[in-house]
C-alpha positions as CSV (number, residue, x, y, z in Angstrom):
1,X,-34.4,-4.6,3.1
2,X,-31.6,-7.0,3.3
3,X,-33.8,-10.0,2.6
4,X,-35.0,-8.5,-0.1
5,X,-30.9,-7.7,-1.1
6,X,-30.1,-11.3,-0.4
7,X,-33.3,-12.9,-2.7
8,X,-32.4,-10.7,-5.9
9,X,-28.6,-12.1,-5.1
10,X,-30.0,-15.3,-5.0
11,X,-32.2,-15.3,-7.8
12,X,-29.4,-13.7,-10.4
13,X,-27.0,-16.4,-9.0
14,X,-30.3,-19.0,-9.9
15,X,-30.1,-17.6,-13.2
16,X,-26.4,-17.1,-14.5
17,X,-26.9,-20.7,-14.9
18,X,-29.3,-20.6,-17.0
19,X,-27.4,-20.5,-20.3
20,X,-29.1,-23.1,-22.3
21,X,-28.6,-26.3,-23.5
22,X,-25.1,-26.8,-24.6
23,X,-23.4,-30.7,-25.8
24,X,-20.1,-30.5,-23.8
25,X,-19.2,-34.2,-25.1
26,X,-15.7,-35.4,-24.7
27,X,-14.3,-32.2,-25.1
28,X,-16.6,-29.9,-23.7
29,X,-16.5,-27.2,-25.8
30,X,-19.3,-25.1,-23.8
31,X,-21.3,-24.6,-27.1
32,X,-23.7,-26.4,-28.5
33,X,-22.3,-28.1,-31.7
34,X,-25.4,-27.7,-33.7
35,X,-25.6,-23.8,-33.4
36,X,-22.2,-22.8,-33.4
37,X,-21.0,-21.0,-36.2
38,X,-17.7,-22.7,-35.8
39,X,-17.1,-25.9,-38.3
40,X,-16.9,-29.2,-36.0
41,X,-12.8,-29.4,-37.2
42,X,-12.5,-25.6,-35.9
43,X,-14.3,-26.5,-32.9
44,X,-12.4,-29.8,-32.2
45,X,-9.2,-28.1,-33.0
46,X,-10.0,-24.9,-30.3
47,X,-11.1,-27.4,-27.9
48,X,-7.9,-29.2,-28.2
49,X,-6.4,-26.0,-27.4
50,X,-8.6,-25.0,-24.5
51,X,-7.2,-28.0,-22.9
52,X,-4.1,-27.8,-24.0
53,X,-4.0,-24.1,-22.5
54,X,-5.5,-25.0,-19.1
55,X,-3.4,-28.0,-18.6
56,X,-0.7,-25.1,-18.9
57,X,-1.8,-23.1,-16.6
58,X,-2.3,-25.2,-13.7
59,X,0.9,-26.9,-14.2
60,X,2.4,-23.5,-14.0
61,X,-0.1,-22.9,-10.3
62,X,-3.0,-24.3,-9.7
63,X,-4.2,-21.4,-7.5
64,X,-5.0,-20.0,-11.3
65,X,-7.8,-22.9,-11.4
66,X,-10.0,-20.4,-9.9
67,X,-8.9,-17.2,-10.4
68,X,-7.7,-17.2,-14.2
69,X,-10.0,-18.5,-17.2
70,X,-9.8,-18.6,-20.8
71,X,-11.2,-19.0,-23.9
72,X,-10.2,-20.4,-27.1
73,X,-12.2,-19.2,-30.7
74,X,-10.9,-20.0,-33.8
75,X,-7.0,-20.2,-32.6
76,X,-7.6,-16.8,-30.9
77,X,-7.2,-16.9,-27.2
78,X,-9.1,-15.1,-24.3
79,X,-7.3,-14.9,-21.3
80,X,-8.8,-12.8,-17.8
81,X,-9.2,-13.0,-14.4
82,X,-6.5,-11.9,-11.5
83,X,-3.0,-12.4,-10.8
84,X,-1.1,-11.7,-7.6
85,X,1.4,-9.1,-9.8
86,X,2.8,-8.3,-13.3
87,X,5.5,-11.1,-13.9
88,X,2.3,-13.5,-13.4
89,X,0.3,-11.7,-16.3
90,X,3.3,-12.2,-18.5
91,X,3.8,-15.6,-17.8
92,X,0.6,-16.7,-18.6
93,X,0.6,-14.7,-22.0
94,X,4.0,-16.8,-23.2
95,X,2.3,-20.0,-22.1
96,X,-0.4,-18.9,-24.3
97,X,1.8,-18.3,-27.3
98,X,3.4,-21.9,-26.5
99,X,0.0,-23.9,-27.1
100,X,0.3,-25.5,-30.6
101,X,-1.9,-23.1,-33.4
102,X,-3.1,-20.3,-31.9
103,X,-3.3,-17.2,-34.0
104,X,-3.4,-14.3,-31.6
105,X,-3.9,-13.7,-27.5
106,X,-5.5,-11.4,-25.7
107,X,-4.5,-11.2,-22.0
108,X,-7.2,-9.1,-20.2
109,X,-5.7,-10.6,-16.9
110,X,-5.6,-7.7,-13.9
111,X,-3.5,-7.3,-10.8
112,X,-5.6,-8.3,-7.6
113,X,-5.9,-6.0,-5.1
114,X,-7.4,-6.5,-1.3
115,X,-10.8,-8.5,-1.5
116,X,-13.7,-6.0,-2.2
117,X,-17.1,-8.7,-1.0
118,X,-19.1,-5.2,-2.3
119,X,-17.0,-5.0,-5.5
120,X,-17.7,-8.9,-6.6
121,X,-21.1,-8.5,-5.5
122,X,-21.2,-5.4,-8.1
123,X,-19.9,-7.9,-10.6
124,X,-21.6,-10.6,-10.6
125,X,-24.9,-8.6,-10.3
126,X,-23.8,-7.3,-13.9
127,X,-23.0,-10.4,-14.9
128,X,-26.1,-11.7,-14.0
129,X,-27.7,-9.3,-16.0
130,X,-26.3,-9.0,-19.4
131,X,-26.7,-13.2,-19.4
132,X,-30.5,-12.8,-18.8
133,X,-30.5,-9.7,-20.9
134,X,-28.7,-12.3,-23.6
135,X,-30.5,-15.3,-23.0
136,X,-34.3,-12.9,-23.1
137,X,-32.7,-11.2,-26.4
138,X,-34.0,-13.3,-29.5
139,X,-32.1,-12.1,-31.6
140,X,-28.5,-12.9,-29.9
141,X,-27.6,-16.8,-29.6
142,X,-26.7,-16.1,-25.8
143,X,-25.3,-19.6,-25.9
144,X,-22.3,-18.1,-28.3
145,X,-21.2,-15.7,-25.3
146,X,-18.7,-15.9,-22.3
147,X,-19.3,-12.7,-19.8
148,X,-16.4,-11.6,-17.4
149,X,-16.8,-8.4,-15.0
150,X,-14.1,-7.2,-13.3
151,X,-14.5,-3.7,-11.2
152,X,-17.7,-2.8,-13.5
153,X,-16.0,-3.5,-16.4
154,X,-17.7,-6.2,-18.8
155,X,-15.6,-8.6,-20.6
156,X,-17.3,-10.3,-23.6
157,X,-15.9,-13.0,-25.4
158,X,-17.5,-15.1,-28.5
159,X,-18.8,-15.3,-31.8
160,X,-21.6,-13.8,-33.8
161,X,-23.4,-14.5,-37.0
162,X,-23.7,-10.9,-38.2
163,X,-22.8,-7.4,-37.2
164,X,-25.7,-6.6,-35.9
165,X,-25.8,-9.6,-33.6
166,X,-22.5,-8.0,-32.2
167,X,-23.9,-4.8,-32.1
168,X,-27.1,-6.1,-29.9
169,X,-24.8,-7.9,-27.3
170,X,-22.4,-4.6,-26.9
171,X,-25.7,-2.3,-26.7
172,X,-27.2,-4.5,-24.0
173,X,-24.3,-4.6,-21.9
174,X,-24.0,-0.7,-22.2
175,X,-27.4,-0.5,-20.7
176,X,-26.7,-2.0,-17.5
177,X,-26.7,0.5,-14.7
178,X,-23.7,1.2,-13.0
179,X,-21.2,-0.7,-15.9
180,X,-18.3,1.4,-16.6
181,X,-17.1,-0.2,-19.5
182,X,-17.4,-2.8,-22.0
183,X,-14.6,-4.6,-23.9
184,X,-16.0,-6.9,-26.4
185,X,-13.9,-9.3,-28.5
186,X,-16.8,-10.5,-30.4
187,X,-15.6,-12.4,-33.6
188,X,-18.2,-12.6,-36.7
189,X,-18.3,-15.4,-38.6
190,X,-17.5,-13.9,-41.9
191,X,-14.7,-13.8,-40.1
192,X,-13.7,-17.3,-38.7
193,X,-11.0,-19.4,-41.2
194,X,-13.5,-22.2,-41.6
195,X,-17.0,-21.5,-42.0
196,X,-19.8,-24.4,-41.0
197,X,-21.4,-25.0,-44.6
């Protein structure tokens, strides 16, 4: 039984890589230029900012390099992951309003609390999941996506072509066994300032 435990562990850490192609180029956006929504200025300009943002932050500690990440779409920034306590959280939201032309941030950062091996195990099985659940899914460009689960709660960040692509992605994370909740800060692209032509 705990073979068979450890191989599906194995296998879903196998496959959370498996997020398709994607040109990082010199300032690895993460996304592959030719199907983001995003025009390549827009792109340039929130990659400029992602690095801006976590030059920032491990200047401020650079225990955060593993335990805080963020993301950067369309000036809007995506901040999660854990802090040791509250004054942390609120640091790292001002050093996200400091970066030069972002438009709003959300700080989904949380407070740690003892080491839970059962709990990350939990979340990264989910995790593991909704990105093969994405990447299977034709009709979602899984690519477009960042997936962060803290204590069964999914965290989705990214953009979609039309409401019912962002409908899709928030439906198949809702059907994941044992996920508690899902907070989705899915942009369309009717809504993004500059639209690729």
């Amino acid at each position: 039984m705990k073979i068979k435990i450890l191989f599906i562990l194995l296998l879903m850490f196998i496959l959370s890589g498996c997020a398709g192609v994607s040109s990082k180029g010199i300032f690895g956006t993460g996304v592959s230029i030719a199907f983001d929504p995003r025009s390549v200025g827009t792109q340039i300009d929130d990659s400029i900012m992602q690095k801006s943002l976590s030059t920032k932050i491990l200047v401020l500690d650079k225990s955060y390099f593993l335990s805080v990440k963020s993301k950067v779409l369309d000036g809007r920034i995506f901040i999660t992951g854990k802090v040791d306590n509250p004054e942390e959280k609120l640091k790292l939201t001002k050093l996200a309003w400091e970066v030069q032309g972002v438009r709003s941030v959300r700080n989904d950062v949380k407070i740690k609390e003892k080491f839970d091996l059962k709990q990350s195990a939990k979340d990264f099985l989910l995790t593991s999941q909704l990105r093969t659940a994405l990447i299977l899914n034709k009709k979602i460009k899984a690519t477009n996506y960042q997936i962060d689960t803290y204590k069964q709660k999914i965290y989705i960040y990214g953009i979609a072509i039309q409401s019912e692509e962002k409908d899709l992605v928030i439906n198949e994370a809702e059907q994941i066994l044992d996920v508690k909740d899902v907070i989705a800060s899915i942009i369309l692209v009717e809504d993004l300032r500059i639209q690729k032509n």
